[in-house]
C-alpha positions in Angstrom: 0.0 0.0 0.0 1.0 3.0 -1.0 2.0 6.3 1.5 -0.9 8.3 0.4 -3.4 5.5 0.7 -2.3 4.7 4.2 -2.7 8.2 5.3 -6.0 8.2 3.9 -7.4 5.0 5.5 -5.9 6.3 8.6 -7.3 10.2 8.7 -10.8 9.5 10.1 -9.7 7.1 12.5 -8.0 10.0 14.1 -10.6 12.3 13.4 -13.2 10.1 15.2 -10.4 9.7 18.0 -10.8 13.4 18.7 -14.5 14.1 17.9 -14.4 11.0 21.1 -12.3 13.5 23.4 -13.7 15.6 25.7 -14.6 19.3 24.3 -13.8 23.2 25.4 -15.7 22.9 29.1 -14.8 19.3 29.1 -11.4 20.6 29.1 -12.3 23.3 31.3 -13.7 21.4 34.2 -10.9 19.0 34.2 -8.2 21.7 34.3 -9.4 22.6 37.7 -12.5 20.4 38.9 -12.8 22.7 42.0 -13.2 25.5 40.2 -15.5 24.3 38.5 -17.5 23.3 41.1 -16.9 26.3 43.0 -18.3 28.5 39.5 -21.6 25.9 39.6 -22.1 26.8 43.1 -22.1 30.5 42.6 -24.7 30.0 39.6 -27.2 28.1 42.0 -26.7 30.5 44.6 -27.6 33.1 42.0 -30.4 31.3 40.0 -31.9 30.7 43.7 -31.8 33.9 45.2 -32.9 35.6 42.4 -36.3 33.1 42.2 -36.5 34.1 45.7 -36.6 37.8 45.6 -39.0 37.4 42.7 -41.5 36.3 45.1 -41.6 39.6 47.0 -41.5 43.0 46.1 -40.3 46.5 46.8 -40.6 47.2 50.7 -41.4 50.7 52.6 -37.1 52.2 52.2 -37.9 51.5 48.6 -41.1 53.6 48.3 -39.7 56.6 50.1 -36.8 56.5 47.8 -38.8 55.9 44.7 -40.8 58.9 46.1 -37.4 61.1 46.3 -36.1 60.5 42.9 -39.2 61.8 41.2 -38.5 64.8 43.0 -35.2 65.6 42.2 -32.0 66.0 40.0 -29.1 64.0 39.3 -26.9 67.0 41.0 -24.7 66.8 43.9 -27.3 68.0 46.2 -29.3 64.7 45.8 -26.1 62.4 45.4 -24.3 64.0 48.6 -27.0 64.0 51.1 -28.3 61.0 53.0 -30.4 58.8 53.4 -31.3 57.3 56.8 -27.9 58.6 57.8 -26.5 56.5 55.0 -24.1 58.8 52.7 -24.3 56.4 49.3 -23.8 58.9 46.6 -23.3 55.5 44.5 -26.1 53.9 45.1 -28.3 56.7 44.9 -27.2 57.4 41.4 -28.4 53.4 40.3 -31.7 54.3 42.6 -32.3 57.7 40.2 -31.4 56.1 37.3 -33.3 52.3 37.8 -36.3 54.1 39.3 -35.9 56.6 36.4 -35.8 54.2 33.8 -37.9 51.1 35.3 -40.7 52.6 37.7 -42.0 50.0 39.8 -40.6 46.9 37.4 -39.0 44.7 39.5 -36.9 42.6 37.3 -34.2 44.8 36.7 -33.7 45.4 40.2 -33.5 41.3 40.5 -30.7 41.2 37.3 -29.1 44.5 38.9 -29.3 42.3 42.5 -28.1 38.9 40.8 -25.3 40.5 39.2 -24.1 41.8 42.6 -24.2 38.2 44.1 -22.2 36.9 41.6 -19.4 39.3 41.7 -18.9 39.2 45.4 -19.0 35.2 44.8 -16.4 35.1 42.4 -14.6 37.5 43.8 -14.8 35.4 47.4 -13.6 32.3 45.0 -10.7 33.8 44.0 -9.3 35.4 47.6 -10.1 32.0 48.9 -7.9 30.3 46.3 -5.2 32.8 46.8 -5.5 33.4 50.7 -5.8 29.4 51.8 -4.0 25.8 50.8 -5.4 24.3 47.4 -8.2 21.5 47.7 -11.6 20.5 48.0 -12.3 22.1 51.6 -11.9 25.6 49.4 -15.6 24.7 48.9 -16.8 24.9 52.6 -16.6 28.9 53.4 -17.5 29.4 49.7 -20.9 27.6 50.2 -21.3 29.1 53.9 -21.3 32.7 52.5 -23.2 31.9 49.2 -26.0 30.0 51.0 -26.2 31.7 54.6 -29.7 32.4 55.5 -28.1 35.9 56.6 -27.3 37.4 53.4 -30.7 36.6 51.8 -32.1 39.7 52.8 -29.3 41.4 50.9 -30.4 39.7 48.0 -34.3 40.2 48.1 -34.3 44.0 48.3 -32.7 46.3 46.2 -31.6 49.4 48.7 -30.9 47.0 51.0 -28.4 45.3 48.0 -27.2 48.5 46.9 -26.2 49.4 50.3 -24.4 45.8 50.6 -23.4 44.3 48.0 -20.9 47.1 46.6 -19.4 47.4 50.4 -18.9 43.7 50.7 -17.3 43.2 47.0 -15.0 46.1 48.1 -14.3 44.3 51.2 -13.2 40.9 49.2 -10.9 42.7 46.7 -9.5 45.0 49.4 -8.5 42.3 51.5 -7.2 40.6 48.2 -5.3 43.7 47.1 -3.8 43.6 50.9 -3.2 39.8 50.9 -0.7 40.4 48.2 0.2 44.4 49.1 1.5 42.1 52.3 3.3 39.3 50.8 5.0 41.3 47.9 5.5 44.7 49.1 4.6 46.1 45.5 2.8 49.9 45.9 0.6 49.0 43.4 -1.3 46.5 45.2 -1.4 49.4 48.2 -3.0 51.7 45.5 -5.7 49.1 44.9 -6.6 48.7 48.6 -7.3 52.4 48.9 -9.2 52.2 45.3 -11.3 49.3 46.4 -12.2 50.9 49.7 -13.2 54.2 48.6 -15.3 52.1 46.3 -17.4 51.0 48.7 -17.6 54.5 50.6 -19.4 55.5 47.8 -22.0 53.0 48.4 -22.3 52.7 52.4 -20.9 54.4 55.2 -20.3 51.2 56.7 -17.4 50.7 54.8 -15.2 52.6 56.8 -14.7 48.9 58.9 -12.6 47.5 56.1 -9.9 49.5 57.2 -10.0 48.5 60.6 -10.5 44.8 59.3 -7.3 45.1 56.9 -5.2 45.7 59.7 -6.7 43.0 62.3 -6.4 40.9 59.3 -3.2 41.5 58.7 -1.6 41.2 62.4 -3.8 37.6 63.1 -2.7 35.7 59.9 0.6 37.3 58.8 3.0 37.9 62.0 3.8 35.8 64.6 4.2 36.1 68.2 2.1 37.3 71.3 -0.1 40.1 71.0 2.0 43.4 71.5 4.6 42.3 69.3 2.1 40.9 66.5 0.4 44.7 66.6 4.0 46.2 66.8 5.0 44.5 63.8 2.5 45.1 61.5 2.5 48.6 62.4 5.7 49.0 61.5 6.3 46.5 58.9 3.3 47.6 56.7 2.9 51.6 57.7 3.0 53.0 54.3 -0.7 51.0 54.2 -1.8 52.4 57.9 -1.1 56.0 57.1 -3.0 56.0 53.5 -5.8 54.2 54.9 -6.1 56.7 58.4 -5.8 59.9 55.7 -8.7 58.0 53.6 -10.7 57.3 56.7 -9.9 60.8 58.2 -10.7 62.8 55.1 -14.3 60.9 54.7 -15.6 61.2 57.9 -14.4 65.1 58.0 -16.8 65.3 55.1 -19.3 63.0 56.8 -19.8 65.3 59.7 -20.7 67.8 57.6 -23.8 66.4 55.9 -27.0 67.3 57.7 -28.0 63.9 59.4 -30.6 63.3 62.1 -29.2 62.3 65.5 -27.7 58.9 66.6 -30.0 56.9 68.4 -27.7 56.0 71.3 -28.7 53.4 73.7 -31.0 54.4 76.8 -29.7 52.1 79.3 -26.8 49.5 79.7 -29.2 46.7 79.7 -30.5 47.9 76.5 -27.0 46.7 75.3 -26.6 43.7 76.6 -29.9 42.4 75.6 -28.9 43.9 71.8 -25.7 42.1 72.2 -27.6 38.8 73.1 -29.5 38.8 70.4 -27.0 40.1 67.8 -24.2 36.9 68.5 -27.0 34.3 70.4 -30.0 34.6 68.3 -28.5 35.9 64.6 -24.8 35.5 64.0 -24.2 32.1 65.4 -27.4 30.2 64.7 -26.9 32.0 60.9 -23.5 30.5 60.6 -24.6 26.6 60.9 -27.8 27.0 58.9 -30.2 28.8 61.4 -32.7 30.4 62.0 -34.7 27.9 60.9 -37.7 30.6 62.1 -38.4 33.8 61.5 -41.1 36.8 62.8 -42.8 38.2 60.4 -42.4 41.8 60.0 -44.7 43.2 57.4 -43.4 44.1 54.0 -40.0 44.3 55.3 -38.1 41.5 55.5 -38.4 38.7 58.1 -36.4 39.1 61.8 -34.1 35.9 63.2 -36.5 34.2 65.6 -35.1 30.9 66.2 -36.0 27.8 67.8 -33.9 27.5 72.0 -32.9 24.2 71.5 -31.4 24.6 68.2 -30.0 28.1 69.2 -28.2 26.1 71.7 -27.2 23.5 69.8 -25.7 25.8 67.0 -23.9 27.2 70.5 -22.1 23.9 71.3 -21.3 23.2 67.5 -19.1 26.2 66.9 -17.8 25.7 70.4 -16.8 22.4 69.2 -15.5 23.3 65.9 -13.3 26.1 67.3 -11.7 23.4 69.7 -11.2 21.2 67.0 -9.5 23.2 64.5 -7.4 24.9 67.0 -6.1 21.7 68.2 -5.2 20.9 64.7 -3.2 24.1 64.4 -2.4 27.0 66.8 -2.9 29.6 63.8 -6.9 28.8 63.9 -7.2 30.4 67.1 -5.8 33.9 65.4 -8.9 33.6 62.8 -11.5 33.2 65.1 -10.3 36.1 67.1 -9.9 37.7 63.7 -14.0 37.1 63.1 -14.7 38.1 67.0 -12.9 41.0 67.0 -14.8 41.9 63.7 -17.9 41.0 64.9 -17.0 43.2 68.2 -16.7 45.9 65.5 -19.6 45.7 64.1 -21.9 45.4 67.7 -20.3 48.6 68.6 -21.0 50.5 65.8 -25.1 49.4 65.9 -24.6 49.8 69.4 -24.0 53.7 70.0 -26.1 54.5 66.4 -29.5 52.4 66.7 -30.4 51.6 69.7 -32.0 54.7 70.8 -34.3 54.7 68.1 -38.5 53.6 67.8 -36.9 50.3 66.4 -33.8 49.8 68.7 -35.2 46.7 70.4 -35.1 45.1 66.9 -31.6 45.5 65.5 -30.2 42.9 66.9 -32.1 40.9 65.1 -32.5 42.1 61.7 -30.0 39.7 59.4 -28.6 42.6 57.0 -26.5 44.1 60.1 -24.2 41.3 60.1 -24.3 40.1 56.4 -20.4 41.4 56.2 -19.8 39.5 59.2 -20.7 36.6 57.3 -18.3 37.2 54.5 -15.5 37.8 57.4 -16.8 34.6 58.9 -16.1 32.8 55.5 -12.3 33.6 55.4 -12.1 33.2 58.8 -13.7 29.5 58.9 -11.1 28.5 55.4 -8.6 30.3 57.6 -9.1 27.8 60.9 -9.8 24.4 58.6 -7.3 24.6 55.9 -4.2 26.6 57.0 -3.1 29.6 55.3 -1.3 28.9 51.5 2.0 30.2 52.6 2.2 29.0 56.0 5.1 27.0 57.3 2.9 25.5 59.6 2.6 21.7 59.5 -0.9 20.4 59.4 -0.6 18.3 62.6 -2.3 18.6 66.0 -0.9 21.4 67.7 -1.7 19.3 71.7 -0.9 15.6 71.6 -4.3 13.7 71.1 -6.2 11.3 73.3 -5.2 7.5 73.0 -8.9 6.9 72.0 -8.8 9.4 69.2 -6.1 7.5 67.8 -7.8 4.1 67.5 -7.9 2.9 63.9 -12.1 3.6 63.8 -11.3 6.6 65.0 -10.9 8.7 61.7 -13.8 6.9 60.1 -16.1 8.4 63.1 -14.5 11.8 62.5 -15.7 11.4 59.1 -18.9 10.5 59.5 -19.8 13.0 62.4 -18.7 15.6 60.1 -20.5 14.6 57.1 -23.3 14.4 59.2 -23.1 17.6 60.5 -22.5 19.3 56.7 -26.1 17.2 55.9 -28.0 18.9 58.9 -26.2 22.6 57.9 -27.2 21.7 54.5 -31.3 20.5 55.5 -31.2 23.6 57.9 -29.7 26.3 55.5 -32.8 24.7 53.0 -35.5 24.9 55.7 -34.1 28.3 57.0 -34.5 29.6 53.2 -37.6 28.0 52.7 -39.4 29.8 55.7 -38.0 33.2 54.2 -39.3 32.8 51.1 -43.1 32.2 52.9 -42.5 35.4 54.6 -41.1 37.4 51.7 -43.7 36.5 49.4 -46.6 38.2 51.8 -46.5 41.5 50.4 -49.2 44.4 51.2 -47.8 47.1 49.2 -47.8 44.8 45.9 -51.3 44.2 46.6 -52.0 47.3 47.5 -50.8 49.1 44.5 -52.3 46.8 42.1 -55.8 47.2 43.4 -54.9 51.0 43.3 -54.1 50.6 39.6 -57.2 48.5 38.7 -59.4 50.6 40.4 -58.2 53.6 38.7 -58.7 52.1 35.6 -62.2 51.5 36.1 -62.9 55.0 37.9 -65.4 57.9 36.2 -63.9 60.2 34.0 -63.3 63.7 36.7 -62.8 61.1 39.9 -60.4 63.4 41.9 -58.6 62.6 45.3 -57.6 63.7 48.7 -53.8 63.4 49.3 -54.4 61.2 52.9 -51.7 58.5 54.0 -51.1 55.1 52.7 -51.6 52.6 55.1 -48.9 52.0 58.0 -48.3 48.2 56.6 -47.6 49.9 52.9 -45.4 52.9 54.1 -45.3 53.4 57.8 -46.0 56.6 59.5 -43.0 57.5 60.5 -41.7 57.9 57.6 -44.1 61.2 56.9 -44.6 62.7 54.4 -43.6 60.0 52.2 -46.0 57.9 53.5 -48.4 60.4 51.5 -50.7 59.0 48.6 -49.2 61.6 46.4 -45.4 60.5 47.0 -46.2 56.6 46.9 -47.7 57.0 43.5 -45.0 58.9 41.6 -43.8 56.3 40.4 -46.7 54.1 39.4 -48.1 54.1 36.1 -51.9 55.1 37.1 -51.7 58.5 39.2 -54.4 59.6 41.1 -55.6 63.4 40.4 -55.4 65.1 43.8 -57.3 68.4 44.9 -58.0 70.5 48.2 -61.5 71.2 47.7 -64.2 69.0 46.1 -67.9 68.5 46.8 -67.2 65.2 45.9 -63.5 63.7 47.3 -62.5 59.8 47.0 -59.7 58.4 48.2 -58.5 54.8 48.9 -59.2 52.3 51.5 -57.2 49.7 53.1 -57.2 47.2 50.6 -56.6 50.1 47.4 -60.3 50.2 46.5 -61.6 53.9 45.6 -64.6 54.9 48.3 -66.1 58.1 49.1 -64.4 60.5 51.5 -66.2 61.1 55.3 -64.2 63.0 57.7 -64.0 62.3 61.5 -63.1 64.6 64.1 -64.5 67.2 65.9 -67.9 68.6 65.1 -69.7 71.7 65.4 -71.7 72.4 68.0 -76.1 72.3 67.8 -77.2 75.8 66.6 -79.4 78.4 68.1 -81.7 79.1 65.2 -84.5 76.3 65.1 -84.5 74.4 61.5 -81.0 76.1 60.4 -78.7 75.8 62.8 -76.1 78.6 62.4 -77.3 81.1 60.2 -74.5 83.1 58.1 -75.4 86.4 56.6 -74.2 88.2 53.8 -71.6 90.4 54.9 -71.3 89.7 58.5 -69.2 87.1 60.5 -70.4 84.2 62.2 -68.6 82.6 65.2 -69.3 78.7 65.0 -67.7 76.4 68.5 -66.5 73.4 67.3 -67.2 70.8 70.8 -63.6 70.3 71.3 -60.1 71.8 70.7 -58.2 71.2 67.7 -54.4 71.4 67.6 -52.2 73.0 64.7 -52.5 70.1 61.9 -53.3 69.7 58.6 -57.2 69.0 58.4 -60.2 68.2 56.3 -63.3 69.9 56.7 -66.8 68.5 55.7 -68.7 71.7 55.2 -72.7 70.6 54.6 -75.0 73.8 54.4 -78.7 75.6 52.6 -77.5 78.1 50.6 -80.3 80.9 49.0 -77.8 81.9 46.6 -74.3 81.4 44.6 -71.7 83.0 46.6 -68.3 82.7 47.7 -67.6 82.7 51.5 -64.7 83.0 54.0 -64.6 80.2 56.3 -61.5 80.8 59.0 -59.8 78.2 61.7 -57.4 80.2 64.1 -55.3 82.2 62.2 -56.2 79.5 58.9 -58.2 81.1 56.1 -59.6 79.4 53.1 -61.9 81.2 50.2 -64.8 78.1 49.4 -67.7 78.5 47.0 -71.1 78.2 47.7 -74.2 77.3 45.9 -78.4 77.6 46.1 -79.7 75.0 47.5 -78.5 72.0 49.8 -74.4 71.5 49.1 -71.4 69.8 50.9 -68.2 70.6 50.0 -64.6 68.9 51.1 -61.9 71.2 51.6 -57.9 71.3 53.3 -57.4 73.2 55.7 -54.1 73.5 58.4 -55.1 75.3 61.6 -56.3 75.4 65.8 -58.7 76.5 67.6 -62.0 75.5 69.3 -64.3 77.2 66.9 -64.8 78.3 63.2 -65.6 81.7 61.5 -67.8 81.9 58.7 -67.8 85.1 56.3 -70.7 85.0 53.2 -69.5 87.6 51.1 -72.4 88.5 49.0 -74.9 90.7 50.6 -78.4 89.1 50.6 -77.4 85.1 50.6 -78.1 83.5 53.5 -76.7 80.2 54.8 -77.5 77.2 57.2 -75.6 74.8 58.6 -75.2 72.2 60.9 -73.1 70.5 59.5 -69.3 70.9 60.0 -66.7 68.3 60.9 -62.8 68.8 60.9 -60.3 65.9 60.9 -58.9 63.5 59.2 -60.4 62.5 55.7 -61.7 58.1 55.5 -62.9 56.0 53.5 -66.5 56.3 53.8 -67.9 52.4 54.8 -69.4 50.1 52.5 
């Protein structure tokens, strides 16, 4: 056989030999099956979260600054003031421009939200790969920051996210940038920790504690020795960092200071701290870490509050005890993580500790999950730090204490193994049931409802159908949050708008479930008049004193005005030092009208000579639904 007759016979033979191999993401995955693994992780933790913030909607904070952005422009007024003492000039740029662009959509804030999560995810991947020995256990503090039950609130609601998400992907990649700023020496990677951190100052105040986290970080996993000499070496090892970052953090909060702010609600007592401390580590952080809750209190549109079960709190308790004891028996180093993550933690309790305690909703921060979702992220590097060892550590992976005989029995490993796999399994079974239960909370949602009855209804309503501007109710947008709780700011956004007036003989407005009803006002009414079969009679030209049967502080009011009128005519009709001009007509009349005054009784001015008026009708108050 001739050359070029073999090498034909033989070319689809080795054709088919490589259409048999495996293909590009065959290739891929077996370059680095970890990775891999660690990339199909993030894209479940994704895919899942974002199904589960489709179930809700936007919450009250997301309404107000819906509300706000209609209101205002892009200038650095809006963008450098804040916003629940937040200074996020960042964020509220993406809040102008998605409420802008999208109204009340919700499924850009869900990509906007998803793509968030997956940065910080692979982002996490990567430090971890960098910061800890190669393996399979790279997979454990990935999948306990991915899945924690904590963070899901950061991935449900977008000003909750936005405040977040860029904070805690600046805390990843600053601590990167540092990792290797520390190992190298290289200014470049210094320049990149400032960058990073200023990058999430733009987002949240709160990230200020990377700095402080850098440098713990750095003195517990890369010196050596007892305390003062660890801190005395990283100070003077690594200063160039120090001195940037306390210029960066100094600057900031000299501009901070300077932003007008309500005050810090500072705790009223020392047991007020104590019991926010209890909650914050017993009832949150550590049952959150293995898998907890497992229940949660329901809490309106807002998200769900930790609320979980006392035996499994405990439990949860004697777990981490347990693990910390093991892994620092393994190696000594695992003791200077989980100082890292309590010193961190310490942080954190203090800073929620002198600014939110104080306030209407103080006895609840300790248990609202969002407060600690960077904990969890420090808890992540933290736990890789204690279980696998640091990449470039010289430490050998050997018990640091010489072990009990029975520990090393031949079964011995085998139970090892299968107490810890059994304890992944009921993390895992938790972390699902934990979710689960969120999801059943976060898919009750009033405002949602609420606003598309609104809509309906306005769709169906008579062509001239006007509105009082009254208050959405408290589970929509609660009262303190005045006057955004308004009708006329929660509907900026919405594609139906109600027309609003301040006089109409014929007002609606909505009731609790969004339905449009007639107005009636309650409050105070006027008094019986002395004229038998009109009441108070008004005059043409002459002023009328009318009591009211009780006083009436300065507020904003509606008045019910029902009278006989012999004639058209306009009329002044006074509260206090409050004047408003009405018009009257023949014949019997009401008329709605706003009014903001005090007093205990009304004046009443007809100003056309000859009409004469009755009434006995007057209420002033507040403006309801009128009942079916």
């Amino acid at each position: 056989m001739s050359m070029p007759q073999a090498a034909a016979e033989t070319r689809p033979a080795a054709v088919g030999a490589e259409d048999d191999g495996p293909g590009p993401i065959g290739r891929w995955i077996a370059a680095d099956r970890v990775r891999a693994v660690a990339i199909a992780l993030i894209v479940v933790s994704v895919a899942s979260r974002a199904g589960l913030a489709a179930r809700g909607w936007f919450s009250q904070d997301e309404f107000v600054i819906a509300a706000q952005v209609l209101d205002t422009r892009l200038d650095p007024d809006y963008l450098l003031g804040t916003f629940n003492n937040h200074l996020m000039p960042a964020g509220l740029a993406v809040a102008w421009l998605m409420v802008r662009a999208a109204g009340f959509a919700e499924w850009p804030w869900i990509l906007l939200l998803a793509a968030g999560q997956a940065a910080v995810g692979i982002a996490l991947y990567r430090l971890l790969r960098d910061l800890l020995r190669p393996g399979w256990g790279l997979l454990v503090p990935l999948s306990l920051f991915l899945f924690s039950p904590l963070t899901l609130e950061v991935s449900s609601l977008w000003l909750v996210g936005l405040l977040v998400l860029p904070p805690q992907l600046a805390l990843v990649l600053a601590v990167a940038a540092q990792v290797r700023y520390v190992r190298t020496g290289r200014k470049r990677h210094l320049v990149l920790v400032a960058l990073w951190v200023v990058f999430g100052l733009l987002f949240d105040t709160k990230a200020l504690l990377i700095v402080p986290l850098l440098f713990l970080l750095t003195a517990f996993l890369f010196t050596k020795g007892r305390a003062w000499r660890s801190l005395v070496n990283t100070v003077v090892r690594f200063w160039p960092a120090w001195l940037m970052l306390t210029a960066l953090s100094g600057a900031y909060l000299a501009y901070y200071l300077t932003r007008p702010a309500r005050g810090l609600d500072e705790p009223t007592s020392v047991g007020q701290v104590f019991t926010f401390l209890g909650d914050l580590i017993g009832d949150t952080v550590v049952p959150g870490l293995l898998g907890g809750p497992w229940r949660w209190t329901y809490a309106g549109d807002g998200p769900p509050l930790s609320d979980p079960y006392d035996i499994a709190k405990w439990l949860s308790w004697a777990v981490l005890a347990a693990l910390i004891v093991v892994t620092v028996r393994r190696r000594p180093s695992a003791g200077r993580a989980w100082l890292l993550l309590a010193c961190y933690l310490g942080l954190v309790a203090a800073l929620f500790a002198v600014t939110r305690l104080g306030g209407p909703l103080g006895p609840l921060v300790g248990v609202v999950p969002r407060y600690v979702a960077d904990v969890v992220l420090v808890a992540a590097i933290c736990v890789g730090v204690a279980l696998l060892g640091m990449k470039d550590s010289d430490e050998d992976d050997v018990s640091a204490w010489p072990l009990p005989t029975v520990l090393r029995e031949p079964g011995a490993f085998a139970v090892g193994l299968v107490s810890m796999v059994v304890l992944l399994a009921t993390i895992g079974v938790g972390t699902l049931w934990s979710t689960a239960r969120f999801g059943d909370n976060w898919s009750t949602k009033h405002g949602r409802d609420y606003l598309a009855t609104t809509q309906a209804e306005l769709a169906a309503a008579p062509p001239g159908t006007v509105f009082f501007d009254t208050t959405v109710p408290d589970r929509v947008v609660a009262g303190y949050f005045w006057p955004d709780n308004l009708q006329s700011h929660f509907f900026r956004p919405a594609p139906r708008k109600p027309t609003f007036v301040t006089m109409s003989e014929k007002p609606s407005t909505f009731d609790e479930n969004g339905r449009i009803r007639p107005v009636v006002v309650e409050g105070r009414k006027v008094a019986p008049g002395p004229v038998e079969g009109c009441g108070h009679l008004a005059e043409g030209g002459r002023t009328v004193r009318i009591p009211m049967d009780g006083y009436l502080v300065e507020w904003p009011y509606v008045v019910h005005f029902g009278y006989v009128g012999s004639g058209d005519s306009t009329a002044v009709f006074k509260l206090g030092d409050a004047t408003r001009e009405i018009t009257l007509k023949s014949g019997l009349n009401d008329v709605f009208f706003m009014l903001e005054g005090a007093g205990s009784a009304v004046e009443l001015t007809v100003n056309t000579p000859g009409v004469r008026l009755c009434t006995n009708l007057i209420t002033i108050g507040k403006a309801v639904p009128k009942p079916q």
